[in-house]
C-alpha positions in Angstrom: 6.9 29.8 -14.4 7.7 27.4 -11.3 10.8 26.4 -10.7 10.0 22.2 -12.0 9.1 23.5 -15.4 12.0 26.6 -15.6 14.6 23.3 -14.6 12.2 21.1 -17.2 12.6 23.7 -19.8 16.6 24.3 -19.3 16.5 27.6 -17.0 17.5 26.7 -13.7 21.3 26.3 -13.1 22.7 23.0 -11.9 21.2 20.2 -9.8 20.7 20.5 -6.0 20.5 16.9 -4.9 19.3 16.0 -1.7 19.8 12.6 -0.8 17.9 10.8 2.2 19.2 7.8 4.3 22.5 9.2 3.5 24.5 7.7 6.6 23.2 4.3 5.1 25.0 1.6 2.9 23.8 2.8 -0.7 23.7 6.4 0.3 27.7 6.7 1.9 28.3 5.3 -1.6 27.1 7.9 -3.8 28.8 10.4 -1.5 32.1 8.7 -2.0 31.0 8.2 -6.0 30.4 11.8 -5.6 32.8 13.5 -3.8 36.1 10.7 -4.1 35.4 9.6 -7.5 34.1 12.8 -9.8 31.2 11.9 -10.2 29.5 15.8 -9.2 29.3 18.1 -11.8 30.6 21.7 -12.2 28.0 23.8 -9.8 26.1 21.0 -8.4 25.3 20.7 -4.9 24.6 17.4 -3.3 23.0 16.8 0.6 23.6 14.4 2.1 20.3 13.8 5.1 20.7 11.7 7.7 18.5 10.8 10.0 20.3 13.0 12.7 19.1 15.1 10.6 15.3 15.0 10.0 12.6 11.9 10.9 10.9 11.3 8.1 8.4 9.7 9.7 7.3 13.1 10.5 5.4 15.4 7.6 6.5 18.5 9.8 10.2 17.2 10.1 10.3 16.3 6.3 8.6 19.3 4.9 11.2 21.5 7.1 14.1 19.7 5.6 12.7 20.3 2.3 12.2 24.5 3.1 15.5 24.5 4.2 17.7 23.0 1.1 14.9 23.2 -1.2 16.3 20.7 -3.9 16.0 20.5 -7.4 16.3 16.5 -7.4 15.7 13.8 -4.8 17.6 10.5 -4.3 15.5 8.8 -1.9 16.8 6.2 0.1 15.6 6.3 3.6 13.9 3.2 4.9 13.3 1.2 7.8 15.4 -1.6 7.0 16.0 -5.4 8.3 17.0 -8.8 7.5 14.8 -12.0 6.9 13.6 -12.1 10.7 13.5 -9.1 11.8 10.6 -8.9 8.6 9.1 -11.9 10.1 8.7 -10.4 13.7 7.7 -6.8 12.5 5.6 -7.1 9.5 3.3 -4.0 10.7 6.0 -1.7 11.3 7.9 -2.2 8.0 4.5 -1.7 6.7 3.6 1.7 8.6 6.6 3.5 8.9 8.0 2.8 5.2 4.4 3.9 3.9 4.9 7.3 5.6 8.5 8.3 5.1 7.5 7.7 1.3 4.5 9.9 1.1 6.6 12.6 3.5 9.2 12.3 1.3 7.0 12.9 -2.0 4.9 14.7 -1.1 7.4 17.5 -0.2 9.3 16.6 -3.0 5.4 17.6 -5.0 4.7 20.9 -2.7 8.7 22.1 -3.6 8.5 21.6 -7.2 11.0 18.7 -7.3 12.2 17.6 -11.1 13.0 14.4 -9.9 13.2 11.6 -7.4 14.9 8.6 -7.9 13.4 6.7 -5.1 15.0 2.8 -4.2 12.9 -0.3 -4.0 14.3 -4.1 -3.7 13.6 -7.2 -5.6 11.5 -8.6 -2.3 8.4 -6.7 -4.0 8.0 -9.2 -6.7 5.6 -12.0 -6.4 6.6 -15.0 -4.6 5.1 -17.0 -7.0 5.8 -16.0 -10.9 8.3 -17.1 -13.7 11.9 -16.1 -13.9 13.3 -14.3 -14.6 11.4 -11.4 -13.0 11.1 -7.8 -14.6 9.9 -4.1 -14.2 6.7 -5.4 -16.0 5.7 -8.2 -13.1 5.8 -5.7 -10.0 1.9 -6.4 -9.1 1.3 -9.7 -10.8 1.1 -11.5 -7.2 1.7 -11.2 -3.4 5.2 -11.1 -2.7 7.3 -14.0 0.0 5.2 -13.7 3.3 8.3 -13.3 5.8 8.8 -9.5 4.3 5.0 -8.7 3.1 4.8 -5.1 5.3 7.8 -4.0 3.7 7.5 -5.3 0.5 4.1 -3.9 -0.1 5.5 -0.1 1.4 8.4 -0.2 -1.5 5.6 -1.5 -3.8 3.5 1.4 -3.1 6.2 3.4 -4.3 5.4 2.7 -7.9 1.8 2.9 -7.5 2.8 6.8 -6.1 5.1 7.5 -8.6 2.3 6.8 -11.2 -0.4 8.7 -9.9 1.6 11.9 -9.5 2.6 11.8 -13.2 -1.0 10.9 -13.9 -2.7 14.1 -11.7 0.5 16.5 -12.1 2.6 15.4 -14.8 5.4 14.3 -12.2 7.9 12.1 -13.4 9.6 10.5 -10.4 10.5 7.1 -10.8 12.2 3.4 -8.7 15.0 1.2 -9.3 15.0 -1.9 -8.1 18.3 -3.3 -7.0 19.1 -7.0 -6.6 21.0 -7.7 -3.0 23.0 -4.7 -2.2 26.1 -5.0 -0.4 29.6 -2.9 0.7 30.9 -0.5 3.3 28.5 1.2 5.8 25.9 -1.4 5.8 24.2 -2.7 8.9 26.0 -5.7 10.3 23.6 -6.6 12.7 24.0 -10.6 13.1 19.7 -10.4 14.4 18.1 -8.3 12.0 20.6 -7.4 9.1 20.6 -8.6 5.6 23.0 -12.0 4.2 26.1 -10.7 3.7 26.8 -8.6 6.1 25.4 -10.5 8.4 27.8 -13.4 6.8 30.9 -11.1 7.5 30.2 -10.0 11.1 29.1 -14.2 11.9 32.6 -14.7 10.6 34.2 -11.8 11.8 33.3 -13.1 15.0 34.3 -16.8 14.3 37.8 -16.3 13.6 37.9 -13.7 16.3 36.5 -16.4 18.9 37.9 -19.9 17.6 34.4 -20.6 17.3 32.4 -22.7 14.1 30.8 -20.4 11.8 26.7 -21.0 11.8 25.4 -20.2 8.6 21.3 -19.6 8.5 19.8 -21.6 6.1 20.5 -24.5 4.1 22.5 -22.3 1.8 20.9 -23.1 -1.1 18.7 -19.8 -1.7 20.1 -17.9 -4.9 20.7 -14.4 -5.1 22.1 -11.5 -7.4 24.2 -9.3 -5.2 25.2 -5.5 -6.1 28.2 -4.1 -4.7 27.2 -0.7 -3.3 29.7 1.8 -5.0 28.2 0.0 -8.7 25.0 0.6 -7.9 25.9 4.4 -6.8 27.2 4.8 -9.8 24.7 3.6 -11.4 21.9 5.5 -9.3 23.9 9.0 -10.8 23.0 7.5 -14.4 19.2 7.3 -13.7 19.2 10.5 -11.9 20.9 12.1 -15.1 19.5 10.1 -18.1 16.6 8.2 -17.0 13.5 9.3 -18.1 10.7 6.8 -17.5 8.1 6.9 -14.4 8.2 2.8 -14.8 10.7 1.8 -12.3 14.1 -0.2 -13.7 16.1 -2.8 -12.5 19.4 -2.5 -11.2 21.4 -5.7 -11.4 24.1 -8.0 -12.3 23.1 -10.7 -15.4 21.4 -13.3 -14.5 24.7 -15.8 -15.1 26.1 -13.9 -12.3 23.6 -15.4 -10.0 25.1 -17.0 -7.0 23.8 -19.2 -3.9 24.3 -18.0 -0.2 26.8 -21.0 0.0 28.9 -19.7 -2.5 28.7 -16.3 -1.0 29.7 -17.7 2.6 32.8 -19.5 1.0 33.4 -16.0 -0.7 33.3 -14.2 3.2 35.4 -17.6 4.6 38.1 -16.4 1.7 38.2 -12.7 2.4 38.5 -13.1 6.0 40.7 -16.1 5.9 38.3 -18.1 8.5 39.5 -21.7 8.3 37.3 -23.1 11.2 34.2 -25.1 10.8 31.3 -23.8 8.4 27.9 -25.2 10.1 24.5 -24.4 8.1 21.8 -24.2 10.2 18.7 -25.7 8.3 16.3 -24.8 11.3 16.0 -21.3 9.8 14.2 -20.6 7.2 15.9 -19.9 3.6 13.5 -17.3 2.8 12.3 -16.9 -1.4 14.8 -20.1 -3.2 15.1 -17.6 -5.5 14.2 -14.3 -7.2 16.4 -13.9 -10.3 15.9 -10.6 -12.0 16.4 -9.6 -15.9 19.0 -6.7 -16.3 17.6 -6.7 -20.1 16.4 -3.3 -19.4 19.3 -1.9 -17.7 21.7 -2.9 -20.5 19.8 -1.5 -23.4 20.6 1.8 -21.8 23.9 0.6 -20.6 25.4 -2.3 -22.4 29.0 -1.7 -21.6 28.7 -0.5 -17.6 31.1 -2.8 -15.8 30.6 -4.8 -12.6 32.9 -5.1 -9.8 33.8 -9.3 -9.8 32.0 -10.4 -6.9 35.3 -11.9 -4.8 36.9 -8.2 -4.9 34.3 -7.0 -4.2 33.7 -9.0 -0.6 37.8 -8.7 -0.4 36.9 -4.8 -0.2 34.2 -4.9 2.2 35.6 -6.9 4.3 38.6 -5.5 4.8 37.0 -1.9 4.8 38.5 0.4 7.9 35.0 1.1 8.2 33.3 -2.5 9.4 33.7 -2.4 13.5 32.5 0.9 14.1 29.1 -0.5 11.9 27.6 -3.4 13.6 25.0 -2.3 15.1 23.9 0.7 12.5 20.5 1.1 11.6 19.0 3.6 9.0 16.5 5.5 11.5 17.1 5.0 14.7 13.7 7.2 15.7 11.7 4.1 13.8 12.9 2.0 16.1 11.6 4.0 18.7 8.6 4.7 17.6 8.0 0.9 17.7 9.1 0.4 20.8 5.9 3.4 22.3 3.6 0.8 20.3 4.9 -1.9 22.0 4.0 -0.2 25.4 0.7 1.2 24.5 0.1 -2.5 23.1 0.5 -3.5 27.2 -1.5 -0.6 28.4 -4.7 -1.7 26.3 -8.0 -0.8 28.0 -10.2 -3.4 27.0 -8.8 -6.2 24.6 -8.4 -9.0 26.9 -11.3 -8.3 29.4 -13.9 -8.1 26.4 -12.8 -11.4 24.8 -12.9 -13.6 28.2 -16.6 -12.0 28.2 -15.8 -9.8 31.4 -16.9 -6.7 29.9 -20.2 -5.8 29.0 -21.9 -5.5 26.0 -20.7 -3.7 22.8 -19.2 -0.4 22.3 -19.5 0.0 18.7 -18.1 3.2 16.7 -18.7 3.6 13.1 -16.8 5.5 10.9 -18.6 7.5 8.0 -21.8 7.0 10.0 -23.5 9.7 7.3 -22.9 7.8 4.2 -25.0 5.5 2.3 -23.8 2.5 4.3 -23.5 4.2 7.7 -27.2 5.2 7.3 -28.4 2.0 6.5 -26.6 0.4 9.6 -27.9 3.3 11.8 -31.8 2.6 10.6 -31.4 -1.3 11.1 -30.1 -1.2 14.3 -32.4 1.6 15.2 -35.6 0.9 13.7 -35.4 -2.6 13.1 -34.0 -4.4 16.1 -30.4 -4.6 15.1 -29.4 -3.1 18.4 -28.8 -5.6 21.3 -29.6 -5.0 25.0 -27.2 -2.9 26.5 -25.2 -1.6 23.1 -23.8 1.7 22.5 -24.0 2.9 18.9 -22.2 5.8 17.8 -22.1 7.0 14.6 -19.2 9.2 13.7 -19.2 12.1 10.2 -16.9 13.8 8.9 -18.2 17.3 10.2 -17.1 15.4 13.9 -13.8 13.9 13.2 -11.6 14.7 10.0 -9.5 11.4 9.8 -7.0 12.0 8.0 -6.1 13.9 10.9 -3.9 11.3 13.4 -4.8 13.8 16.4 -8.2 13.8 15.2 -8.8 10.4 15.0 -7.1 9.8 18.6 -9.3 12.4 19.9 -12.3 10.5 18.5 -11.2 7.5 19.9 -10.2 8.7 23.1 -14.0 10.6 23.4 -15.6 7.5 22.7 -13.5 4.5 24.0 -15.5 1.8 21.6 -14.5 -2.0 22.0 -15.5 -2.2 18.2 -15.1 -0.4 15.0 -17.2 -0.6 11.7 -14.8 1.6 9.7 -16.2 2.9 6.4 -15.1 6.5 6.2 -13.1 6.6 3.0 -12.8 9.7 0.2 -14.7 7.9 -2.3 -16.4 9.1 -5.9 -16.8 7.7 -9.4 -15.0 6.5 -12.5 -14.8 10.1 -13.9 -13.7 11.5 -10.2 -11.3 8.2 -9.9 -9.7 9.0 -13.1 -8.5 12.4 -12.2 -7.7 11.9 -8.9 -6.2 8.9 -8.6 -2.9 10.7 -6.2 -5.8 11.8 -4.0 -7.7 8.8 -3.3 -4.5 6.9 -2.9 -3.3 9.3 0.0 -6.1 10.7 1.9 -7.6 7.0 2.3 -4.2 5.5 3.2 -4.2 8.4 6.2 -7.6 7.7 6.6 -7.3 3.8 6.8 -4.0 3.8 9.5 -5.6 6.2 11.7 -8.5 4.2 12.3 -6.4 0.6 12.3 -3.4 2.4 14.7 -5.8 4.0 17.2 -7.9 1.5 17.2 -4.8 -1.0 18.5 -3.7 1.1 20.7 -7.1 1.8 22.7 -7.8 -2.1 22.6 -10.4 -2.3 20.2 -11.4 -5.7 19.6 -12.9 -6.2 16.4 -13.2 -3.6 13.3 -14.5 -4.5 10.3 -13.4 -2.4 7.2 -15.4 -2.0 3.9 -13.3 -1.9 0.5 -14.9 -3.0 -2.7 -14.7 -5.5 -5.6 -12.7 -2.6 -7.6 -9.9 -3.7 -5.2 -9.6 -7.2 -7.6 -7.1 -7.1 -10.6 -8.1 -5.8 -14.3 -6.7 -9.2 -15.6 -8.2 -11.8 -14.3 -10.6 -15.1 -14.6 -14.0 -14.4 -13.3 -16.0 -15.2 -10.6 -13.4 -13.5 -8.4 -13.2 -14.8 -4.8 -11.2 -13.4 -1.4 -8.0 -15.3 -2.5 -7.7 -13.6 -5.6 -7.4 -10.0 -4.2 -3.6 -9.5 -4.8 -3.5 -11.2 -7.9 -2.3 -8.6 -10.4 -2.8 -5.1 -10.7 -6.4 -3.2 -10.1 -8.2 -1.7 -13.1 -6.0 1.7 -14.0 -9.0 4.2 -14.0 -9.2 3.9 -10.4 -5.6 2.3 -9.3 -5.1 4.8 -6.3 -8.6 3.9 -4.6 -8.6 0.5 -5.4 -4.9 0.0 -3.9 -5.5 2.3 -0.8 -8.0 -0.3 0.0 -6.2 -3.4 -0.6 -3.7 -2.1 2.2 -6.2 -2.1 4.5 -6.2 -6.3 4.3 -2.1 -5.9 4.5 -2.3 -3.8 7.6 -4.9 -6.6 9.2 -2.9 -9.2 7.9 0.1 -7.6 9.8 -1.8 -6.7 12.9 -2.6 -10.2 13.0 1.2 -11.7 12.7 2.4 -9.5 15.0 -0.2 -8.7 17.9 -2.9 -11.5 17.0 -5.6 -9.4 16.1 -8.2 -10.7 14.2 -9.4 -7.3 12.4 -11.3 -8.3 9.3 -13.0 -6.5 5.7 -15.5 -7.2 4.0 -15.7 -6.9 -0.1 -19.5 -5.3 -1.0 -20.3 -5.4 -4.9 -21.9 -1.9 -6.0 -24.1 -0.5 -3.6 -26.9 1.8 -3.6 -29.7 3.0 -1.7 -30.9 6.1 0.5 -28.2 8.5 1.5 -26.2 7.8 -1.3 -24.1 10.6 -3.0 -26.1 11.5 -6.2 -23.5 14.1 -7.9 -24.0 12.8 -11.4 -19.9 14.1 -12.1 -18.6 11.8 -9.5 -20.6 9.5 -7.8 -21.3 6.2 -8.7 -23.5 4.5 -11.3 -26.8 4.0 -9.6 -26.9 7.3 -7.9 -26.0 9.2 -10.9 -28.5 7.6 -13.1 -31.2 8.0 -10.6 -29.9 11.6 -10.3 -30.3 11.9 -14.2 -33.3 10.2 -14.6 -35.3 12.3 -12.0 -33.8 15.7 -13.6 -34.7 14.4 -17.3 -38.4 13.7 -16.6 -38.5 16.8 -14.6 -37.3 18.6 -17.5 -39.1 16.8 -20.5 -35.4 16.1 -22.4 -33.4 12.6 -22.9 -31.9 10.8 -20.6 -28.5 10.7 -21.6 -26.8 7.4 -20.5 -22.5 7.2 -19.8 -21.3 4.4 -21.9 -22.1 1.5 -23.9 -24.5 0.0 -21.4 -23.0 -3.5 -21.7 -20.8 -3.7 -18.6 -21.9 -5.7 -16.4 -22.4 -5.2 -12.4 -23.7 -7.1 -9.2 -25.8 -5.0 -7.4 -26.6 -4.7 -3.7 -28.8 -3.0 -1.7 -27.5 -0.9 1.1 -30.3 -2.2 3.8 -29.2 -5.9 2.8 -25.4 -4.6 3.4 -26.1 -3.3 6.5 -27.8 -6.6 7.9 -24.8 -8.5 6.8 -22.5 -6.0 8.3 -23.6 -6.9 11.8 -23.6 -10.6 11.2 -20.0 -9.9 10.2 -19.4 -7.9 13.9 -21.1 -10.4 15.7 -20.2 -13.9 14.0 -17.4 -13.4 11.2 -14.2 -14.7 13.1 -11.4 -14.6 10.1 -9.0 -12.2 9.1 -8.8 -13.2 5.7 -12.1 -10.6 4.1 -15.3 -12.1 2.8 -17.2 -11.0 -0.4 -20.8 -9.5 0.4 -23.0 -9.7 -2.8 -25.6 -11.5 -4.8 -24.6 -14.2 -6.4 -23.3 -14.6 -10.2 -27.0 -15.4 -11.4 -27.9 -11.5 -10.2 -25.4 -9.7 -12.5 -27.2 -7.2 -14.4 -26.0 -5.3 -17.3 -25.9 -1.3 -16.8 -28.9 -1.2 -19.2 -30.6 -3.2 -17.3 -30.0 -0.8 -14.0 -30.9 1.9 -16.6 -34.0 0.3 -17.1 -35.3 -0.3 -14.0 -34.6 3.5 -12.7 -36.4 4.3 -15.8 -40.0 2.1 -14.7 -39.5 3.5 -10.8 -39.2 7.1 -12.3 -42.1 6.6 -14.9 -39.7 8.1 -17.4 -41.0 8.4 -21.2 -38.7 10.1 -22.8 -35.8 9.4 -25.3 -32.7 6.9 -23.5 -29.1 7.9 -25.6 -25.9 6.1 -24.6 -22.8 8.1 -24.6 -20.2 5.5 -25.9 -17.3 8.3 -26.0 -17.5 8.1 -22.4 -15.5 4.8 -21.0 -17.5 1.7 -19.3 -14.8 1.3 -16.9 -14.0 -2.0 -16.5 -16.3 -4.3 -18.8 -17.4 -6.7 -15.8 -16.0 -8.1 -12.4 -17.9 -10.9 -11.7 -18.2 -11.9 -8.0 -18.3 -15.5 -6.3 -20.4 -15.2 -2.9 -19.7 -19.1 -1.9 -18.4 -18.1 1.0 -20.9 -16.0 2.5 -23.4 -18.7 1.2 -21.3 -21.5 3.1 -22.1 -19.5 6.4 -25.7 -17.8 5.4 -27.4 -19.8 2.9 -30.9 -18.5 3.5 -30.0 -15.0 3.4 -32.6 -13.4 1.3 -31.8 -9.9 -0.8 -34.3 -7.7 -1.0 -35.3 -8.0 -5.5 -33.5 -5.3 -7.3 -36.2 -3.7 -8.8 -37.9 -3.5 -5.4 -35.2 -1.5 -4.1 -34.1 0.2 -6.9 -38.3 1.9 -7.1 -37.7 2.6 -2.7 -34.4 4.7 -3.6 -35.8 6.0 -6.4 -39.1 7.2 -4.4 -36.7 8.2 -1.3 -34.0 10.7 -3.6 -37.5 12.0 -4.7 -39.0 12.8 -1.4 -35.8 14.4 -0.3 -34.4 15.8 -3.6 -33.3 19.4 -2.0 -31.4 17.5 1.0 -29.6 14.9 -0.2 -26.2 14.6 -1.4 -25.5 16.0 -5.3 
């Protein structure tokens, strides 16, 4: 019996906590919670990692720290953290190195059978548009405030985690959400710390000085602030008695709401500051507002008490602890990781000569050059003049480069030097596959994904243009979807880790835009097929698995058996037609934002229909019996092509039955080498 189900089942002695980002505001006051105010049990152990300690931006670093306490339990609080403009300088780097102390951090927590982890989000992952007040229910339901998106998005991918490990393992680690945490130990960096703290060094300094105090912001913005030793307290609860994967809010009512001016009079008291308070409505406010419900929180706890928000910022401010802190930071080795970025960014080999035209022609490196797609690209540029004069096409597999692999992938890059990416390598499969693997296609195409985008920054790549797919567009929605609607509300849940993996990729091009002005773009294909295609009937996609089928059946002389009702309904595109449109998107597509590539709404075919035409290109006579115990995934996801119309109106597609009968014939002739 492993250790997670001997502590599951009652066997294992008391809790071994390891806590990360313990040098931290929230994580210094759970050690005093613990060790000052009893709140560790009889034979408990608690560690407290800093990170001194270990870089959890490292797998190596993490998984070493995890050998050498090996905990039962994980609080898990490390982060790179800032304030309101710091986000808005560095949305990529929130982005990158949050997503990969997370996924260290639980996946080690996975490998050493860890009962629980109690990871910390923030309310800044909640749409910036929605109603209030906001709950553990409206996580996804938008995109959250633009001026923290990177971040945001990293704590948001949290949950999505947290859900695939209970889905493929059984894993129930879970989030809290805490409103705006505040106390002893935070980081009172004036630049790139958070409100209050930031409030209480600005005034601090005033008194100190003689000088006005410059408030940023008009003052108006509303906020629910925590007070650090509650929400410790409070973080011991969930660790003990929380039992849900769904993440819960931790926060004051929403009566106790308060706006930043209030809170600057509350620092003015505390410190006794009486000069001049100046708000400076240059800066930006940030989200107005982003009241949270406690509902949840106090039908587990309706009689935990808050600290009153005045003693609380007496305490704080008058903590022994404040000088020694203004200039702490939670991972000092993030902050130099960003700063090698920043000097490989000035060393780039070919950015700037390639777009004032003084470089010759294209370099172009695709990524899952085996595939259906890569293929297709390969035989139009090779056998039907899609290569210009002068350009280099190389078309990369997985049996060259594994890139999931960071070294790998810089190895590749490196070898081939390209000025442009088509980046399709991705783990991909089919609902079935989708459905039990969602933790694996979330991580391995997340790897997958930054290794590509980082390496190709830092070799000065540029254009790359990624490929996700229409699964990427919420389950709940109003149809025809278009490119605006992509982070709308949550993806369908059969294939959540996939679809979301890929949605990231627009994040990290969206960030790579803000902060180095790179205009690396995606495009959105509806289902594809073709030659090359993987035909495993268990986990490859509709089209390919009923051609597979078919074929089989006929050869055989028994029904075809069918998965599902039939009835859904799918936009089909052939992966010649994708590959045309792929280098029309290289060569002429100059937006980040990603553009659908599909037929248009009057093509949608039922599944039947599909059936029916693989059936006529096979000749197939036999017996067709749906399978309705198997799922239709989702029902239909309708796709608007009116912006690829507004730029290529004449476009024609090749007829779907025309190229359903040329992959039909093709999986045929080449039945022993192609992939099943």
């Amino acid at each position: 019996m492993t250790r997670d189900r001997e502590q599951m089942n009652g066997l294992v002695g008391p809790m071994r906590v390891l806590v990360t980002g313990s040098s931290g505001l929230v994580g210094r006051a759970i050690e005093r919670v613990v060790k000052e105010e009893g709140g560790e049990r009889g034979g408990e152990e608690w560690i407290f990692l800093s990170s001194k300690d270990a870089n959890l931006m490292s797998a190596e670093e993490t998984r070493a720290a995890f050998e050498r306490h090996r905990p039962t339990h994980v609080i898990h609080l490390a982060a790179m953290v800032g304030g309101l403009f710091r986000n808005m300088r560095q949305n990529l780097d929130f982005w990158r190195n949050n997503v990969f102390i997370n996924d260290n951090v639980l996946q080690a927590a996975h490998e050493f059978g860890v009962v629980k982890v109690v990871s910390c989000l923030s309310t800044c992952i909640f749409p910036d548009k929605t109603t209030y007040p906001i709950d553990e229910t409206m996580i996804h339901n938008g995109p959250p405030h633009e001026s923290n998106f990177g971040y945001a998005y990293a704590k948001r991918m949290i949950d999505v985690q947290n859900r695939a490990y209970f889905q493929q393992y059984g894993r129930r680690y879970t989030a809290v959400i805490p409103t705006n945490v505040f106390g002893p130990h935070d980081n009172y960096n004036i630049e790139d710390g958070h409100v209050l703290p930031g409030l209480i060094h600005k005034t601090y300094l005033a008194k100190k000085e003689g000088k006005p105090l410059q408030v940023w912001g008009s003052g108006r913005a509303l906020r629910q602030f925590i007070y650090s030793l509650d929400l410790a307290r409070l973080f011991l609860w969930v660790l003990r008695e929380y039992n849900e994967v769904e993440p819960i809010i931790l926060s004051v009512g929403e009566e106790d709401e308060l706006s930043i001016k209030f809170a600057a009079d509350s620092v003015v008291e505390a410190l006794g500051f009486e000069g001049d308070v100046i708000y400076d409505t240059s800066k930006s406010d940030g989200q107005i507002k982003k009241t949270a419900s406690n509902v949840k929180l106090r039908k587990y706890l309706p009689d935990f008490k808050f600290t009153p928000f005045r003693a609380a910022i007496k305490e704080t401010c008058d903590c022994t602890f404040f000088p020694p802190n203004f200039e702490v930071k939670y991972y000092p080795d993030v902050s130099s990781f960003t700063r090698q970025t920043s000097q490989r960014e000035q060393q780039r080999p070919h950015t700037g000569e390639q777009m004032d035209g003084s470089v010759g022609p294209m370099r172009v490196l695709v990524t899952g050059g085996s595939g259906l797609v890569g293929r297709a690209i390969e035989r139009v540029v090779k056998q039907e003049g899609g290569e210009k004069a002068g350009e280099t096409w190389i078309f990369l597999s997985s049996k060259e480069t594994n890139l999931v692999s960071a070294e790998e992938t810089r190895a590749a890059f490196e070898r081939h030097r390209p000025t442009h990416v088509i980046h399709l390598a991705a783990m991909v499969g089919g609902l079935y596959r989708n459905m039990r693997q969602n933790l694996d296609f979330w991580r391995n195409n997340v790897h997958i994904n930054d290794n590509v985008l980082n390496m190709s920054q830092e070799f000065g790549v540029v254009k790359v243009v990624s490929c996700l797919s229409t699964c990427v567009f919420p389950d709940k929605t109003t149809y025809p979807i278009d490119e605006t609607m992509m982070h709308n509300g949550a993806p369908h849940e059969s294939n959540n880790g996939y679809a979301y993996a890929k949605r990231m990729i627009d994040i990290h091009n969206r960030a790579l835009f803000q902060q180095y002005g790179l205009k690396y773009t995606s495009v959105i294909p509806t289902n594809m097929f073709g030659p090359h295609d993987n035909y495993n009937i268990e986990d490859g996609h509709v089209m390919p698995g009923l051609i597979h089928k078919t074929y089989l059946a006929k050869k055989e002389g028994k029904p075809l058996q069918v998965w599902g009702s039939g009835r859904a309904l799918r936009q089909f595109i052939y992966s010649l037609d994708l590959a045309r449109l792929f280098l029309w998107v290289l060569r002429e597509y100059n937006e980040v934002e990603p553009i659908i590539l599909s037929v248009g709404e009057e093509d949608e075919l039922t599944v039947k229909d599909a059936v029916d035409a693989v059936v006529e290109a096979f000749g197939f006579k036999g017996e067709v019996i749906y399978d309705t115990s198997k799922s239709d995934g989702q029902i239909k996801k309708t796709a608007s092509n009116a912006k690829l119309r507004k730029y290529l109106p004449d476009f024609k597609f090749t007829p779907f039955k025309k190229a359903v009968k040329e992959t039909c014939d093709w999986f045929a002739a080449n039945y022993d080498s192609a992939r099943k």
